[in-house]
N, C-alpha and C positions, 0 to 999 in steps of 0.2 A: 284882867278881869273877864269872866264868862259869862256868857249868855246863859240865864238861871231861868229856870223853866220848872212850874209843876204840871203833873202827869195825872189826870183819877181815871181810873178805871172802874167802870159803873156795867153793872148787870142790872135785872128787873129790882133785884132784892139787896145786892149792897152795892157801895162802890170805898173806893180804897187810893189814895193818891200818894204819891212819891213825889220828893223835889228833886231836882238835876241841876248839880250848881254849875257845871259847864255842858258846851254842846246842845245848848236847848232849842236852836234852829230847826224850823220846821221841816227842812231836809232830812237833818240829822236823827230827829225824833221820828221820821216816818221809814228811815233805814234800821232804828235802836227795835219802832214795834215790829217791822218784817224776820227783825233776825231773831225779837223775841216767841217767833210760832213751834220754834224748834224745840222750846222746853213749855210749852206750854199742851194742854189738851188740844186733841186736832179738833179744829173747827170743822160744822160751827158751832159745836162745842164750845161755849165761851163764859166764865167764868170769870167776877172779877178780881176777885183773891188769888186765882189760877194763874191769871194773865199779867197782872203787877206782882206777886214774883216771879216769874217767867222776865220778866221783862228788865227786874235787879239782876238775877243769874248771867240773863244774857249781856247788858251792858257797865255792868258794873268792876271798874278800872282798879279804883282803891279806896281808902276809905275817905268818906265825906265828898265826894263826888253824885252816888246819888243814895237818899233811901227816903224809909216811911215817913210822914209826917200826919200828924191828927187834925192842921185846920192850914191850908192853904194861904188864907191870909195876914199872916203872922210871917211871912217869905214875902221878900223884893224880889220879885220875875219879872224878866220882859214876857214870858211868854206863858200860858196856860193852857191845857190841852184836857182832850175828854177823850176818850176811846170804847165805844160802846161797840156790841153786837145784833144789828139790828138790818137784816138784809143784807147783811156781809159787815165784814170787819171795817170800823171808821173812824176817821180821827179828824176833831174839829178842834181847831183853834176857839178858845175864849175869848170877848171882845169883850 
């Protein structure tokens, strides 16, 4: 079983979230969003629609691994994450 994690990616005006049914350590989520800059606009350019597909492109294995979802809480995660641009790129853990 994996460590299931969702992702939103939030700007001023929308934000946007994916689930990750494995790999949702916060290690691993904060390697998936560094590799995700490479398809994404160069910062700090940051967009959150830009940035959550950037960030399927880049870590996405096969299918049902990771993609969009419309409400967060309708998914068993251990883990929940935000990643906003706000003074540089950030990712907080949800508690």
């Amino acid at each position: 079983m994996g460590t299931r994690a969702s992702i939103t990616f939030e700007d001023a005006h929308n934000s946007f979230t994916i689930y990750q049914h494995w790999d949702g350590d916060p290690e691993t989520i904060a390697r998936n969003v560094e590799r995700s800059k490479m398809f994404a606009w160069e910062l700090p350019r940051f967009e959150a629609s830009d940035f959550a597909a950037a960030y399927i492109a880049a870590n996405k294995k096969q299918g049902g691994n990771i993609y969009i979802i419309q409400q967060q809480d309708s998914y068993d995660t251990q883990h929940d994450y935000l990643v906003t641009f706000y003074n540089g790129l950030q990712i907080k853990e949800i508690i």
